[in-house]
Every structure is written in structure tokens, then in C-alpha cells.
C-alpha positions as CSV (number, residue, x, y, z in Angstrom):
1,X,48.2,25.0,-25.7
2,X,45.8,25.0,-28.1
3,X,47.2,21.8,-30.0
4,X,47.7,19.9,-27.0
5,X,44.0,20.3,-26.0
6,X,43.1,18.7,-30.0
7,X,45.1,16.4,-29.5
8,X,44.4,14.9,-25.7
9,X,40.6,14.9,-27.6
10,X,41.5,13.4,-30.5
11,X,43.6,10.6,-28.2
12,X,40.2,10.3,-26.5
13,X,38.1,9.7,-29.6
14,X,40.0,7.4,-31.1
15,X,40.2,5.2,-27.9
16,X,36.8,4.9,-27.5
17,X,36.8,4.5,-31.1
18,X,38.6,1.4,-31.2
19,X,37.4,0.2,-27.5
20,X,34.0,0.3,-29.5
21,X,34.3,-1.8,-32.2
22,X,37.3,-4.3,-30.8
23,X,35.1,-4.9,-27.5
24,X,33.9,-8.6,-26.4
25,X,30.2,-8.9,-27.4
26,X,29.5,-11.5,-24.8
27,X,28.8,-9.3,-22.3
28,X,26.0,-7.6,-24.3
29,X,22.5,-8.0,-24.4
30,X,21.2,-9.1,-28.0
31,X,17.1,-8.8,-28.1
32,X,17.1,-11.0,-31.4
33,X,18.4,-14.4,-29.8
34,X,15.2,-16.1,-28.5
35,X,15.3,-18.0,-25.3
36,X,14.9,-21.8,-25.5
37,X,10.8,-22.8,-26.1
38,X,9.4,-24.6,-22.8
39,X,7.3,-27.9,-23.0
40,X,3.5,-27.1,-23.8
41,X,2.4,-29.5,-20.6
42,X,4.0,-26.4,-18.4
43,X,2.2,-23.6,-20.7
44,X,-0.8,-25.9,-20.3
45,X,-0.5,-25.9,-16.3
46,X,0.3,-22.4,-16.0
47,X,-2.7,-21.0,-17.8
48,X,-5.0,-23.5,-16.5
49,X,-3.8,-22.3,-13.1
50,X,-4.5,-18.6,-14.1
51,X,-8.1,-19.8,-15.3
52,X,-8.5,-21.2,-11.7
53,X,-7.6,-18.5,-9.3
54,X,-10.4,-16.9,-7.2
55,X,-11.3,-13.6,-7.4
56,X,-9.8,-10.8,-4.9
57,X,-13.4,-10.4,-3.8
58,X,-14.2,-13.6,-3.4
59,X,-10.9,-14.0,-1.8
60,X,-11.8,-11.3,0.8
61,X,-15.5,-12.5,1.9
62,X,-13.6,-16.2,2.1
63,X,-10.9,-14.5,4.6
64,X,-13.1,-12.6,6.6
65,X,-15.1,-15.8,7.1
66,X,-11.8,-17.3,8.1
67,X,-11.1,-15.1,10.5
68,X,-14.3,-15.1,12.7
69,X,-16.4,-12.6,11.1
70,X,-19.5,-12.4,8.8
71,X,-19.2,-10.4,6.0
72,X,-22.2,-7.8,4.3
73,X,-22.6,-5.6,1.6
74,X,-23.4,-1.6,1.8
75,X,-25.5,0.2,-0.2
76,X,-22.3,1.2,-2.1
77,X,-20.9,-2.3,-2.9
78,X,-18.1,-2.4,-0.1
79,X,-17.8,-4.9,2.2
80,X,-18.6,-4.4,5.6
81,X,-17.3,-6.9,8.5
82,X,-16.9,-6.5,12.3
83,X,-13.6,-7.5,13.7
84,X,-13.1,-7.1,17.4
85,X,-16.0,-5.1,18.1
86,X,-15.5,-2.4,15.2
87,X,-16.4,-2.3,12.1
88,X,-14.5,-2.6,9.0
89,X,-15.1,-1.9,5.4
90,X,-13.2,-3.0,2.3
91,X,-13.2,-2.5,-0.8
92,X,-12.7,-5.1,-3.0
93,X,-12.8,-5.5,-7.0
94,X,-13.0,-8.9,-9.3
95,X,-10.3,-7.0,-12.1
96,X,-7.8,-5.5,-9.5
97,X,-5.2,-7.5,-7.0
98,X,-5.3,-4.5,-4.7
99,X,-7.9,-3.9,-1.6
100,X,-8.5,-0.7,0.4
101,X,-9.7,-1.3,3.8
102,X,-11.0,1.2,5.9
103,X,-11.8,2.2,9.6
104,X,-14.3,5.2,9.5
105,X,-15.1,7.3,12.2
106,X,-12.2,5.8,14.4
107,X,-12.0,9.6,16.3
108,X,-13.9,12.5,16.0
109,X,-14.5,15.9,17.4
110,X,-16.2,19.4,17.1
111,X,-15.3,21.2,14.3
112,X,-15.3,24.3,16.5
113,X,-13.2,23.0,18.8
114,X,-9.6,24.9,17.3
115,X,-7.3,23.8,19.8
116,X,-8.3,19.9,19.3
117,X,-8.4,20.4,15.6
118,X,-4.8,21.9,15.6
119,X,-3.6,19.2,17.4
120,X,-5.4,16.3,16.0
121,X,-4.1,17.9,12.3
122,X,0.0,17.6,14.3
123,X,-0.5,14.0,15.1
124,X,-2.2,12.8,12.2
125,X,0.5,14.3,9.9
126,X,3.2,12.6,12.5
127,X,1.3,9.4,12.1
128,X,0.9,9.7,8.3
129,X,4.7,10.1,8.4
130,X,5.7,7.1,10.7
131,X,3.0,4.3,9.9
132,X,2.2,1.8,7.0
133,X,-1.7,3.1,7.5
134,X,-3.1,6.5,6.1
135,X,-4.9,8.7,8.4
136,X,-7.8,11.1,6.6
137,X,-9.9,13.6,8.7
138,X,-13.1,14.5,7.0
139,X,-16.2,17.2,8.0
140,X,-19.4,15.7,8.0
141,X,-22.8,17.8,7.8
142,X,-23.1,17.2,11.7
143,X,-20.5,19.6,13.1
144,X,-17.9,16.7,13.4
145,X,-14.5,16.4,11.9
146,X,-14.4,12.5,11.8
147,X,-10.7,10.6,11.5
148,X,-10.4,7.6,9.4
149,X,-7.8,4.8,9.3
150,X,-7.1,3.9,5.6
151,X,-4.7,0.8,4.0
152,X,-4.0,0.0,0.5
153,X,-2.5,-3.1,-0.1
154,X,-2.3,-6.4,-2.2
155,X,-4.8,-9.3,-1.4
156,X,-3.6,-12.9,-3.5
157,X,-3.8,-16.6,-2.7
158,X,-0.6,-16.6,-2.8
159,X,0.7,-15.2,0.4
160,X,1.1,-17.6,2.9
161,X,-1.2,-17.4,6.0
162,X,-3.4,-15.2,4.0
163,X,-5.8,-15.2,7.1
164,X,-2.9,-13.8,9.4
165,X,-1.8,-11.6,6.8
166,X,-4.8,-9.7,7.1
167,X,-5.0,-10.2,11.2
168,X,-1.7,-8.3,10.9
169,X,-3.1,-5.5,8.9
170,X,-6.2,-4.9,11.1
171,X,-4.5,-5.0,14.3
172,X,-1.9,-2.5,12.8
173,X,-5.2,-0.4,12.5
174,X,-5.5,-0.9,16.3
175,X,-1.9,0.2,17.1
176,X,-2.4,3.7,15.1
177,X,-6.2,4.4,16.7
178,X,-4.3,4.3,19.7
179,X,-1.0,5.7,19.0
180,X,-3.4,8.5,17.7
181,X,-5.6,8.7,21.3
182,X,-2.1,8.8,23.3
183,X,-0.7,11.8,21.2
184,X,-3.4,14.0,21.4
185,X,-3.4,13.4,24.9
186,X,-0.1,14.2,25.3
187,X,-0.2,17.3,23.7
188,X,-3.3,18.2,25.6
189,X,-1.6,17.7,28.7
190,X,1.7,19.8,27.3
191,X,-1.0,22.7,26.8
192,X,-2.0,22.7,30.2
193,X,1.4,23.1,31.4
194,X,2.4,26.4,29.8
């Protein structure tokens, strides 16, 4: 029994053995073969392109300008913007291709208030689970746990419709403020039926 074990392995072996070095080597990748040099007039274009491209905060203030709204710094640097009678900020660097944009204060509540808190806490992890945007509650020195609306996402000249693009992301904001309104009512309501 023994033997017959050896030798199935040493059939093995010597297969892969010889499937090894007999094997078609066109398939394979080979990192020392060099792909074919393109003209310098393309290199040339490309990085003077590069050179050219606007900065992802200059980008922003120029789409929020687009889209109907005046842009203004905060103390802290971000920039703050109104859009549809709220206001906005984002955050915006010259060295990074990703924005955050953020709705603060879009809910709050007593922080003594248990019952709201546990259910604010059930729909903002169900929301967290179900929607592109974060939701973040925070406690603020005035008693208040205030909810925030939170999206990180990539801001380029190159997406087409840039200014929609963006329209798209702050109205998504909208949908989860109120998806977030309607669920805490509804499990209001659901308390005061037991």
C-alpha cells in the first residue's frame, strides 16, 4: 500500500516536472520585454495637460458658483455654501482629488431625552447601512446630540456634468435627512402603540 502511495507521488512530480519545463512560454508574462516607446509630441501633451488642470479647490468654489450659490471661507479653512436654503460645508484640499462635504446639525435633540436617543441611534445605524452618505451624531456643550450628514467622494474635471454630479450628491443629502425624519417617526408612532 505503501509503494503504491510513492509511486502515485512520484507520477505526480514528475508530471508537473516535465509540464514545467515543456510548457508554451507565450502565455507568460516576461517583465524584461519593454513595451514599444510612444512619440514625445504625446508625452509632451500629456504632461502639459497635467501642468494645466485646476485645483480640486478651485474646482469646488468654481462648481458651487455654477450651481447658484456663493461660496465663503470659515474660520477653519472649509468652505461654506448655501444650497436650497441649508447650508453646506466642504472640505476641499489643492494635493488631494477627494472632497468631504458635510451637513451639520441636520437633526438634533436633548441628550436626556433616552427614548429619542435610542431610536435616533436604530435609524442612523439602518441608514448608515443602506445609503451612499454617512450619518454621525455628536454631543455639543449645550445639552444637544446634533446629527450630521457626511460624504466622501472624488471631485475631478473630468467627470462629465461636474455641476450635476454634485447636484446629485446634495440632493442625496436631502433624501437621507428625510428618510431619517420619517423613521424616527415611525418608530415613535410604533411606541405609542404597545
Amino acid at each position: 500500500m505503501t509503494l503504491h502511495i510513492i509511486g502515485i507521488l512520484a507520477v505526480v512530480v514528475i508530471y508537473n516536472l516535465w509540464r514545467y519545463y515543456n510548457e508554451d512560454d507565450a502565455n507568460h508574462y516576461h517583465p524584461d520585454i519593454e513595451p514599444e516607446p510612444k512619440n514625445n509630441k504625446d508625452n509632451e501633451v500629456n504632461v502639459k495637460l497635467m501642468e494645466e488642470t485646476i485645483s480640486t479647490r478651485q474646482l469646488a468654489l468654481n462648481i458651487i458658483e455654477n450651481i447658484g450659490s456663493s461660496p465663503q471661507y470659515t474660520e477653519e479653512g472649509r468652505i461654506q455654501f448655501e444650497y436650497q436654503g441649508v447650508i453646506f460645508l466642504m472640505e476641499a484640499a489643492n494635493d488631494c482629488l477627494f472632497v468631504n462635504l458635510i451637513w451639520p446639525w441636520c437633526h438634533s435633540f436633548s441628550k436626556f431625552d433616552i427614548d429619542e436617543f435610542a431610536r435616533v441611534r436604530q435609524v442612523v445605524n439602518e441608514v448608515n447601512l443602506r445609503e451612499s452618505v454617512s450619518v454621525v451624531y455628536t454631543i455639543t456643550d449645550s445639552d444637544d446630540v446634533a446629527l450630521h450628514i457626511k460624504k466622501h467622494f472624488l471631485l475631478v474635471p473630468q467627470i462629465p456634468e461636474v455641476e450635476e454630479y454634485l447636484k446629485l450628491i446634495l440632493n442625496s443629502f436631502f433624501r437621507v435627512a428625510r428618510t431619517l425624519d420619517l423613521e424616527i417617526e415611525k418608530y415613535r408612532m410604533q411606541e405609542c402603540e404597545l
